[in-house]
PDB file of N, CA, C and O in Angstrom:
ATOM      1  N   UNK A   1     -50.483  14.582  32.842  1.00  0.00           N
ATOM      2  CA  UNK A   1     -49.600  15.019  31.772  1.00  0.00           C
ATOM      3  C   UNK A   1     -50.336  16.069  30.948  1.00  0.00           C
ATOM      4  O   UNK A   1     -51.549  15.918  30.799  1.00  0.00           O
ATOM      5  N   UNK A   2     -49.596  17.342  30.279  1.00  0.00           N
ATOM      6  CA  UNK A   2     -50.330  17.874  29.595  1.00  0.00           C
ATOM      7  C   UNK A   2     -50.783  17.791  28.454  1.00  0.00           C
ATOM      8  O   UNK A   2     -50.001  17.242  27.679  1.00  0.00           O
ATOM      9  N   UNK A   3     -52.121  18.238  27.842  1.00  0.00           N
ATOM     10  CA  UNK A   3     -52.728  17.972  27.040  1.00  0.00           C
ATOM     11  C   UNK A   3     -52.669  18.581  25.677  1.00  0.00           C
ATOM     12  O   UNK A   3     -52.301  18.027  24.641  1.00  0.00           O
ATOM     13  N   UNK A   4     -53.281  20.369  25.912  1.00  0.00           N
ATOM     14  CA  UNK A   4     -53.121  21.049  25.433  1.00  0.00           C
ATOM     15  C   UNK A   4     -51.698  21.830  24.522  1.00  0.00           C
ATOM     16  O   UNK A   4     -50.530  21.476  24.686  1.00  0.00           O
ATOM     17  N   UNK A   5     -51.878  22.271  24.142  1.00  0.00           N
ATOM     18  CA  UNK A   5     -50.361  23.269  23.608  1.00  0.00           C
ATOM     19  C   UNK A   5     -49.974  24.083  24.598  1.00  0.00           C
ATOM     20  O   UNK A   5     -48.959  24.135  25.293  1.00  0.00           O
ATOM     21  N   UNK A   6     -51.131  24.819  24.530  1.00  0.00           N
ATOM     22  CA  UNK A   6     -50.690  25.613  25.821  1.00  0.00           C
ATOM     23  C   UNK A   6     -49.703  25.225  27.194  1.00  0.00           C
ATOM     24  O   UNK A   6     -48.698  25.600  27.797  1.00  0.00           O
ATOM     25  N   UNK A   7     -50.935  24.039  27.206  1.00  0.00           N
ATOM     26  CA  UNK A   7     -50.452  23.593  29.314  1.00  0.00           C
ATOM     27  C   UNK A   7     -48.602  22.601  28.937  1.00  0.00           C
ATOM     28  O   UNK A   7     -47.784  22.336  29.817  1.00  0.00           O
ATOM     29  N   UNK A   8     -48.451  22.284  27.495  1.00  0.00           N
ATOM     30  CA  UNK A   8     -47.308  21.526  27.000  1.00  0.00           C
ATOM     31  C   UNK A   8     -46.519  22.402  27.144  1.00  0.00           C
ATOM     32  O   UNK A   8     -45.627  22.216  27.971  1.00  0.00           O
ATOM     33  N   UNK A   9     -46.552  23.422  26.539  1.00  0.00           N
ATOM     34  CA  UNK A   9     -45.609  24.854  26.394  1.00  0.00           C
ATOM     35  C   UNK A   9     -45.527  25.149  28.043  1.00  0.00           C
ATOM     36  O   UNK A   9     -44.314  25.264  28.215  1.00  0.00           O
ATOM     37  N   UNK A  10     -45.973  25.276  28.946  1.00  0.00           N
ATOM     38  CA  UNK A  10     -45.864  26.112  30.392  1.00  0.00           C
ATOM     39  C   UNK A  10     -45.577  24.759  31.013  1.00  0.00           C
ATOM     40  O   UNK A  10     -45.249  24.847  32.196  1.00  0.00           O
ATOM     41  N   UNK A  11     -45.609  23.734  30.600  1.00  0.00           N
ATOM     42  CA  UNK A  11     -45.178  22.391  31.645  1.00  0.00           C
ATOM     43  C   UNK A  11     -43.520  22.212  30.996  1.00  0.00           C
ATOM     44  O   UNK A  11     -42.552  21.972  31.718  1.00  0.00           O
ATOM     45  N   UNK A  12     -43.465  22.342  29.879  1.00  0.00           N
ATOM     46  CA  UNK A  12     -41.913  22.766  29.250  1.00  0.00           C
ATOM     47  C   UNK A  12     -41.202  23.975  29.994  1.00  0.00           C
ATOM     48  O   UNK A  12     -40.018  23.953  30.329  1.00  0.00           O
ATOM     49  N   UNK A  13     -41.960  24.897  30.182  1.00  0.00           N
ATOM     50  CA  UNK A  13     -41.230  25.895  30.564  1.00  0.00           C
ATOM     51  C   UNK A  13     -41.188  26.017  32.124  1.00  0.00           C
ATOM     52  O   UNK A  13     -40.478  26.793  32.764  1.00  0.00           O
ATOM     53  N   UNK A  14     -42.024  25.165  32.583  1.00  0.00           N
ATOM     54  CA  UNK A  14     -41.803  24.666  34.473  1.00  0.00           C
ATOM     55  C   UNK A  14     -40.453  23.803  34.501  1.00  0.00           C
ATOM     56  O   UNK A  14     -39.541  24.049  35.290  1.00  0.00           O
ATOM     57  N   UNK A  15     -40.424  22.922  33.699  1.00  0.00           N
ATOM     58  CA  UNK A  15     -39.450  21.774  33.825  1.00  0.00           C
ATOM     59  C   UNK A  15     -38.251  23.017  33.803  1.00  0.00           C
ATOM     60  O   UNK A  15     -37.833  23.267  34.933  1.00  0.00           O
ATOM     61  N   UNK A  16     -37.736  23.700  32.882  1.00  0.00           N
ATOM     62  CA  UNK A  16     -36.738  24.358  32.050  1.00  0.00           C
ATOM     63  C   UNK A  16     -36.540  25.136  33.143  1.00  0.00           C
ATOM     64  O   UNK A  16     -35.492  24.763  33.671  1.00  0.00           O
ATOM     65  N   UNK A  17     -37.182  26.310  33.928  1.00  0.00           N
ATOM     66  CA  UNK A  17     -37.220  27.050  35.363  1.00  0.00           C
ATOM     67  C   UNK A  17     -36.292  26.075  36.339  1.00  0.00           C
ATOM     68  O   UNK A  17     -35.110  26.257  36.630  1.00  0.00           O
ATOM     69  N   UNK A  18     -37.262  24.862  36.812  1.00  0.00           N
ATOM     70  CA  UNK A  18     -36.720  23.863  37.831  1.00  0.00           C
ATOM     71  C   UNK A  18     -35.523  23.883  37.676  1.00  0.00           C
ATOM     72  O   UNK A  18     -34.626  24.422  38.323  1.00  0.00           O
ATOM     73  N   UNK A  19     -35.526  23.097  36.532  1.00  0.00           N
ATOM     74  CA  UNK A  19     -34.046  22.660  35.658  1.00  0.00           C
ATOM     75  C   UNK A  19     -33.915  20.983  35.265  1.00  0.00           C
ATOM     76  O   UNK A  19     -33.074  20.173  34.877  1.00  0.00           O
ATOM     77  N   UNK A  20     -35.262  21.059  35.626  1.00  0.00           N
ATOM     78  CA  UNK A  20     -35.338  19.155  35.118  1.00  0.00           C
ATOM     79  C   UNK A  20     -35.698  18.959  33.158  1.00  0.00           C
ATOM     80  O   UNK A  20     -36.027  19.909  32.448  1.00  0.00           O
ATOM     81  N   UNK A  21     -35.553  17.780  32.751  1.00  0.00           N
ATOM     82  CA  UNK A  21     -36.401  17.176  31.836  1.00  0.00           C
ATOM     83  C   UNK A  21     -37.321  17.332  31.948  1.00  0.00           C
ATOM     84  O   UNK A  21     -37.687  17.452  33.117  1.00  0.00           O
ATOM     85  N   UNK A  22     -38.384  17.448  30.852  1.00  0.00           N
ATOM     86  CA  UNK A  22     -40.023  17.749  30.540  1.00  0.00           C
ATOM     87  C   UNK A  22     -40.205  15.825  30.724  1.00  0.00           C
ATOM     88  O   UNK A  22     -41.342  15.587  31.132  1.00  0.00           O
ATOM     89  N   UNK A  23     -39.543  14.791  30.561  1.00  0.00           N
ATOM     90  CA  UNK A  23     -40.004  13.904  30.925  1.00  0.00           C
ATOM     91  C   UNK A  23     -39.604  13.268  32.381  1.00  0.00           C
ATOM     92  O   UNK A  23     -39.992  12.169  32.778  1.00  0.00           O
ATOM     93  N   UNK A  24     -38.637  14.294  33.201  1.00  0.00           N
ATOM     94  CA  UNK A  24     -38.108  13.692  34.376  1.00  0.00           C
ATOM     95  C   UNK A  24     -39.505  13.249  34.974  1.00  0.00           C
ATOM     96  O   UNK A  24     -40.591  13.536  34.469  1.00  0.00           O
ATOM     97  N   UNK A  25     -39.258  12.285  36.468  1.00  0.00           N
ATOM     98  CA  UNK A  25     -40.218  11.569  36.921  1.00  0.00           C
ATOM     99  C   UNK A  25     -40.597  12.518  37.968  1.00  0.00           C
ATOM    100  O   UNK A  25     -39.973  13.579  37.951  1.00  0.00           O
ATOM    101  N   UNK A  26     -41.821  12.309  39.222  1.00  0.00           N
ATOM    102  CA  UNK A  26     -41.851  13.409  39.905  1.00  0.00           C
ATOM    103  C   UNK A  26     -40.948  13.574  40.991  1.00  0.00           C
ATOM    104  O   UNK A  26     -40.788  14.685  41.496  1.00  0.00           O
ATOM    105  N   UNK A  27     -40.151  12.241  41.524  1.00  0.00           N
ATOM    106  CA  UNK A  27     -39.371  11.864  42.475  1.00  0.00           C
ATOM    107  C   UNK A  27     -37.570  12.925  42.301  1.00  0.00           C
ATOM    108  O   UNK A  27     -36.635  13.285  43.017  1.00  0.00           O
ATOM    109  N   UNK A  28     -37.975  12.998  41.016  1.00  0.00           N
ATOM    110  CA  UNK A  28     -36.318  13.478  40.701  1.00  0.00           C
ATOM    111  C   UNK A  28     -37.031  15.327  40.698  1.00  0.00           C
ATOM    112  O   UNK A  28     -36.291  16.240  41.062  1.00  0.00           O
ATOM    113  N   UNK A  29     -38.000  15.517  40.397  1.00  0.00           N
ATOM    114  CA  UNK A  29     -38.230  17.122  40.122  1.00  0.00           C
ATOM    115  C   UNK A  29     -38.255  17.547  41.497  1.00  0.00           C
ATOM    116  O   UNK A  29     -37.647  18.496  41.993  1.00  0.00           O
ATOM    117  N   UNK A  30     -38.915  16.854  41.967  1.00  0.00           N
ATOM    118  CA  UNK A  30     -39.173  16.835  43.853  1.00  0.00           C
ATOM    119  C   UNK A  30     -37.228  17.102  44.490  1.00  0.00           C
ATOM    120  O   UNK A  30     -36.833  17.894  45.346  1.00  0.00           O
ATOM    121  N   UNK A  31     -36.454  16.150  43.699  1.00  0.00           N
ATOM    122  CA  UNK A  31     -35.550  16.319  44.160  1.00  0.00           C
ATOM    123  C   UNK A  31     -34.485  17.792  44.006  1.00  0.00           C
ATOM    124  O   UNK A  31     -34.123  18.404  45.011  1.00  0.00           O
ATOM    125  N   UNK A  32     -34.266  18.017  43.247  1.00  0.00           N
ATOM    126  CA  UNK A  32     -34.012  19.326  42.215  1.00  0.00           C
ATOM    127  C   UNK A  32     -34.820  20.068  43.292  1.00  0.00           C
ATOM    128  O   UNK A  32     -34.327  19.960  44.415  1.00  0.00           O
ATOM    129  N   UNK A  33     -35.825  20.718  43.221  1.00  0.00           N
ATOM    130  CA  UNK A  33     -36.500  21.659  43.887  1.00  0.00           C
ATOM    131  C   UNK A  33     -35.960  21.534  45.245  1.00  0.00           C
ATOM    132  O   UNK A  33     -35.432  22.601  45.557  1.00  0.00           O
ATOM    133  N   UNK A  34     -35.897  20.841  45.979  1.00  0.00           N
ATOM    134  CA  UNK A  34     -35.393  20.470  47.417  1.00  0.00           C
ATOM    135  C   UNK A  34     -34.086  21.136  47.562  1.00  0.00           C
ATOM    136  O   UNK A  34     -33.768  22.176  48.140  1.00  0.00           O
ATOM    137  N   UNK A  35     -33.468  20.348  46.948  1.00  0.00           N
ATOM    138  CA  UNK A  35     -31.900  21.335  46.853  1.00  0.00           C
ATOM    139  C   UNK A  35     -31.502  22.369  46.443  1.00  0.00           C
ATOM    140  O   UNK A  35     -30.582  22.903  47.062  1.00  0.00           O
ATOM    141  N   UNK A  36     -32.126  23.107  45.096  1.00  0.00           N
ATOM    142  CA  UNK A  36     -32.257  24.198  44.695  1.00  0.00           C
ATOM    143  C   UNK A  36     -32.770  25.317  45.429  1.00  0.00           C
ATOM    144  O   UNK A  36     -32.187  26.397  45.337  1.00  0.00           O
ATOM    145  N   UNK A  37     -34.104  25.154  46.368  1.00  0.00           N
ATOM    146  CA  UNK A  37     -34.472  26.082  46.977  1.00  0.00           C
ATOM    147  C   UNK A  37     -33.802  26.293  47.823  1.00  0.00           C
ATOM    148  O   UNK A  37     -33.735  27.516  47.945  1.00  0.00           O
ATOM    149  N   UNK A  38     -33.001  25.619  48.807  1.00  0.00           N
ATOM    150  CA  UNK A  38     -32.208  25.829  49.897  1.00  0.00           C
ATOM    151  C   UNK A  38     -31.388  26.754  49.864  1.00  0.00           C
ATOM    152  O   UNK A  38     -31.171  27.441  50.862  1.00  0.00           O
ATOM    153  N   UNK A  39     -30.697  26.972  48.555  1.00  0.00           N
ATOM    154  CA  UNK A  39     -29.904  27.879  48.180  1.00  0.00           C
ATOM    155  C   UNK A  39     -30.569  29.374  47.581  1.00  0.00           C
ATOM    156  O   UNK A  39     -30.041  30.400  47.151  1.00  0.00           O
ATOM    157  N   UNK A  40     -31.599  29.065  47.726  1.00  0.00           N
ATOM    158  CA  UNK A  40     -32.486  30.303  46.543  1.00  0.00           C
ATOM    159  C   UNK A  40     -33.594  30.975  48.198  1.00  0.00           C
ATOM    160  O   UNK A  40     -34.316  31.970  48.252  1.00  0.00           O
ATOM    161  N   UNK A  41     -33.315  30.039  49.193  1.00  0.00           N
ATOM    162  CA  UNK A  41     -34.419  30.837  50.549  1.00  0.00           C
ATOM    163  C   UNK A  41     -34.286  32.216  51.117  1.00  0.00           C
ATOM    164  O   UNK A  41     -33.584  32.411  52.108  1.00  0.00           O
ATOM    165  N   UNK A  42     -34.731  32.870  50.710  1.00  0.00           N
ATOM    166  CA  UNK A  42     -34.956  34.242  51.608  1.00  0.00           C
ATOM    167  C   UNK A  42     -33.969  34.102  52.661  1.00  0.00           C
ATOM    168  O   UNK A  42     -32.851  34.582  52.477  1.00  0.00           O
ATOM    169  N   UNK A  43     -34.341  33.303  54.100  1.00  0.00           N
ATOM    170  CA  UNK A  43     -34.066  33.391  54.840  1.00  0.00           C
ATOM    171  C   UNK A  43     -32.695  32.899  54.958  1.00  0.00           C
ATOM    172  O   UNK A  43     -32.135  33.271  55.989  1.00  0.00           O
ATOM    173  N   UNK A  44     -32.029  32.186  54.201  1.00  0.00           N
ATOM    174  CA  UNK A  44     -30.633  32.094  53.864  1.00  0.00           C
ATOM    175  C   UNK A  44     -29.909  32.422  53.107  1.00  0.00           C
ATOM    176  O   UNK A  44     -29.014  31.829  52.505  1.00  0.00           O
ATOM    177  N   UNK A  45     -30.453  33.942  53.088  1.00  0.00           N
ATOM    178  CA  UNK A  45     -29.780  35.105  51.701  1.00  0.00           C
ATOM    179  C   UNK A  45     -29.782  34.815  50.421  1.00  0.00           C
ATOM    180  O   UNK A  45     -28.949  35.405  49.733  1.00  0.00           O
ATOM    181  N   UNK A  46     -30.667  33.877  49.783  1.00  0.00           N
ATOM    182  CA  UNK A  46     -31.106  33.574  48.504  1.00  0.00           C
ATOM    183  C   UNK A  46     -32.050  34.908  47.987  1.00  0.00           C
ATOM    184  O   UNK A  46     -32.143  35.995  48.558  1.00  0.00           O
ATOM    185  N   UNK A  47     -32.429  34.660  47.270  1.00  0.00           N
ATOM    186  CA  UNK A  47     -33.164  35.732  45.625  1.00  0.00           C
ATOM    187  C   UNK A  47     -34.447  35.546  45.884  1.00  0.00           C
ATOM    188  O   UNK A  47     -34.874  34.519  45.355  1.00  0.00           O
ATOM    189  N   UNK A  48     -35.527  36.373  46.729  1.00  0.00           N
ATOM    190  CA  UNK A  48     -36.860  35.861  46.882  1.00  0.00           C
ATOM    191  C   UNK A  48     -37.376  35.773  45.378  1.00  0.00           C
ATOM    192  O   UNK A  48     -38.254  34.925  45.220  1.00  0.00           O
ATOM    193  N   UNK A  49     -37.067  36.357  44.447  1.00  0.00           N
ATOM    194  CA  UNK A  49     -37.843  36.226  43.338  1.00  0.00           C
ATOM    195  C   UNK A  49     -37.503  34.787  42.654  1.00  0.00           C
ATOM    196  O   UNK A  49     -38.252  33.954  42.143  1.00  0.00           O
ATOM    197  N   UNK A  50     -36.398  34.804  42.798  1.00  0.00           N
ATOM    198  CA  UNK A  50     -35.557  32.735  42.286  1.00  0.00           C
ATOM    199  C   UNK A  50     -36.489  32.290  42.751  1.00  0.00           C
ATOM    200  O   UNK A  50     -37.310  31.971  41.892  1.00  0.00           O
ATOM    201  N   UNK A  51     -37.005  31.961  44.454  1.00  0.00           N
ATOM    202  CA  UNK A  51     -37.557  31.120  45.103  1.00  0.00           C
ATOM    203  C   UNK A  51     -38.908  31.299  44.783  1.00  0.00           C
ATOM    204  O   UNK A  51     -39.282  30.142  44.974  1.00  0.00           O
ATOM    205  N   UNK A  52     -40.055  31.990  44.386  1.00  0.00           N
ATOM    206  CA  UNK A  52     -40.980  32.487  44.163  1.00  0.00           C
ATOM    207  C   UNK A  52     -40.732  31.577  42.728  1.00  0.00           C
ATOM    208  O   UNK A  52     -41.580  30.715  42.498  1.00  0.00           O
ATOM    209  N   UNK A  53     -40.032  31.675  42.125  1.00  0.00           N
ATOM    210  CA  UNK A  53     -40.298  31.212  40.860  1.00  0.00           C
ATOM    211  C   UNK A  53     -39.986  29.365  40.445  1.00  0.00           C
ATOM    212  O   UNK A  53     -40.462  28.824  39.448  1.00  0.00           O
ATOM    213  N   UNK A  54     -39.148  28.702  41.421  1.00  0.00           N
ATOM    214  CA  UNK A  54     -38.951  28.011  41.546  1.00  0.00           C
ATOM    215  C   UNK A  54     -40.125  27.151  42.595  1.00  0.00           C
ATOM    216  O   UNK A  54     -40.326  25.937  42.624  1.00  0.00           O
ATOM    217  N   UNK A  55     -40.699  28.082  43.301  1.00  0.00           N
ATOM    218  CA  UNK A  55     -41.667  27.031  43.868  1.00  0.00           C
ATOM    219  C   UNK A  55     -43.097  27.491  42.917  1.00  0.00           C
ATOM    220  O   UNK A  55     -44.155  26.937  43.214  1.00  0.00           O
ATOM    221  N   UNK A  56     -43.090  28.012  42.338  1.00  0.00           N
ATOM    222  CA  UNK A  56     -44.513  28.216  41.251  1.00  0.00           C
ATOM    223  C   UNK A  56     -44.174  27.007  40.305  1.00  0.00           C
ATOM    224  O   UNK A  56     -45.048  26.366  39.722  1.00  0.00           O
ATOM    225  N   UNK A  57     -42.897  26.765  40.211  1.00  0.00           N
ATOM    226  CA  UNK A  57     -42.471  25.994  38.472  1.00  0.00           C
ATOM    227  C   UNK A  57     -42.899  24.443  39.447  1.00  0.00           C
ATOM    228  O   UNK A  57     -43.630  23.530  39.063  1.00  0.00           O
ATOM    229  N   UNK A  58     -42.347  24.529  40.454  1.00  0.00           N
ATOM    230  CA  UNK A  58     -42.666  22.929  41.435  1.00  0.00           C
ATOM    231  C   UNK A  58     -43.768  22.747  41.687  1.00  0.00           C
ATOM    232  O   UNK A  58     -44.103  21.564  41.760  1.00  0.00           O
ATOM    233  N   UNK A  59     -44.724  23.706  41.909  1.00  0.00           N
ATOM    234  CA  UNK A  59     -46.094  23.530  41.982  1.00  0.00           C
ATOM    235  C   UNK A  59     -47.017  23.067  40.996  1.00  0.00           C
ATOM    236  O   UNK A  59     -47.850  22.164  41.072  1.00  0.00           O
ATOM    237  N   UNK A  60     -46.670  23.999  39.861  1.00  0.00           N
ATOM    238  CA  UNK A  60     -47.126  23.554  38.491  1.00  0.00           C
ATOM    239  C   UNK A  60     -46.811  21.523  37.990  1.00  0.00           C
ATOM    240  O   UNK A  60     -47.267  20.413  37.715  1.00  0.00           O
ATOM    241  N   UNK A  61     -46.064  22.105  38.135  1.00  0.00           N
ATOM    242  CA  UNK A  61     -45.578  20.249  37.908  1.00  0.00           C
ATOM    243  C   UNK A  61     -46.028  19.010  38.699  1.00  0.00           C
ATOM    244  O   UNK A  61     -46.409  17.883  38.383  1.00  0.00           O
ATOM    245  N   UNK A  62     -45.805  19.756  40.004  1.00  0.00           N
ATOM    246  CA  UNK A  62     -46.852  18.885  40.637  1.00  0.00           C
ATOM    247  C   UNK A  62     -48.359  18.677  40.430  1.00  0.00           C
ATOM    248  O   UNK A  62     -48.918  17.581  40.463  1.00  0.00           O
ATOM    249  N   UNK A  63     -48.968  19.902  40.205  1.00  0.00           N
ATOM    250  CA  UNK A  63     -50.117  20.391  39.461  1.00  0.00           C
ATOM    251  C   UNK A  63     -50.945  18.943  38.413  1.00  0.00           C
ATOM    252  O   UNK A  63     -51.903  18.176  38.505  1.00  0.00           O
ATOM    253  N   UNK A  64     -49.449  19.363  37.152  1.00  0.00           N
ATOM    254  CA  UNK A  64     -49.558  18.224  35.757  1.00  0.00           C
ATOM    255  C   UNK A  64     -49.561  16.862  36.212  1.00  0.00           C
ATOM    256  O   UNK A  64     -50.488  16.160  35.808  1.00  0.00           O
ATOM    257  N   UNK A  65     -48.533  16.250  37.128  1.00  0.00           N
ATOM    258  CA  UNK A  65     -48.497  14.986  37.467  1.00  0.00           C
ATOM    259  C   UNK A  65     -49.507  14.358  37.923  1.00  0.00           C
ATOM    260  O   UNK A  65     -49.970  13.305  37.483  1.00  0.00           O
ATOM    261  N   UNK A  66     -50.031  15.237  39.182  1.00  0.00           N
ATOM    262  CA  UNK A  66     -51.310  15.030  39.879  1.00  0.00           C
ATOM    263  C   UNK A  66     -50.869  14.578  41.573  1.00  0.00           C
ATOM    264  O   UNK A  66     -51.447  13.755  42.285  1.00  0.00           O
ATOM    265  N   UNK A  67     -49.970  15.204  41.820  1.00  0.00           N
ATOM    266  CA  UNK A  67     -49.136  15.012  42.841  1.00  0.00           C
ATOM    267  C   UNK A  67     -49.169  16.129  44.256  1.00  0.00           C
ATOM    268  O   UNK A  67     -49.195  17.326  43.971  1.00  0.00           O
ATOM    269  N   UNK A  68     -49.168  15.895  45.159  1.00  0.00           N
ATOM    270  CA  UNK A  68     -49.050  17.152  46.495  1.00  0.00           C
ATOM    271  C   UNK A  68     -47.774  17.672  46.807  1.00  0.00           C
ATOM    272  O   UNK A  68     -47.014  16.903  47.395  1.00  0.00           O
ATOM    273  N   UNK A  69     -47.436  18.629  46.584  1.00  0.00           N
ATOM    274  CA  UNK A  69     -46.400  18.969  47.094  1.00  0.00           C
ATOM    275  C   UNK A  69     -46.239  19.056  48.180  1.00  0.00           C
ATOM    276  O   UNK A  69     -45.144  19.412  48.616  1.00  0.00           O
TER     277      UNK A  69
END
C-alpha cells in the first residue's frame, strides 16, 4: 500500500486510469484491466496509447499491492 504522498497521489491516479476504487481489492483491478484491455488492443483496433496506459496503471498497482501481473 502506499506510503508516501507522492506514491498515494499516482496509486490514486492508477486506480482512476483503470477505473477501479483506490481501495478496490487486487482480484477486482485484475478484473477491470482484463476486460478493458480487450477492447483498448492494438490488434483488435483499440487506441495503442489507451492500452499503453492502462497496462502501466495495472502494473503500477500491481507494483503497490505486491502482486505479479
Amino acid at each position: 500500500v502506499a506510503t508516501t504522498n507522492m506514491e498515494r497521489e499516482s496509486y490514486e491516479e492508477a486506480c482512476a486510469t483503470l477505473g477501479v476504487e483506490a481501495g478496490a481489492s487486487w482480484a477486482e483491478a485484475k478484473k477491470v484491466y482484463q476486460a478493458k484491455v480487450q477492447f483498448a488492443h492494438p490488434d483488435r483496433g483499440g487506441d495503442p496509447d489507451r492500452f499503453k496506459r492502462l497496462t502501466r496503471a495495472y502494473e503500477y498497482i500491481a507494483k503497490v499491492k505486491g502482486e505479479n501481473p
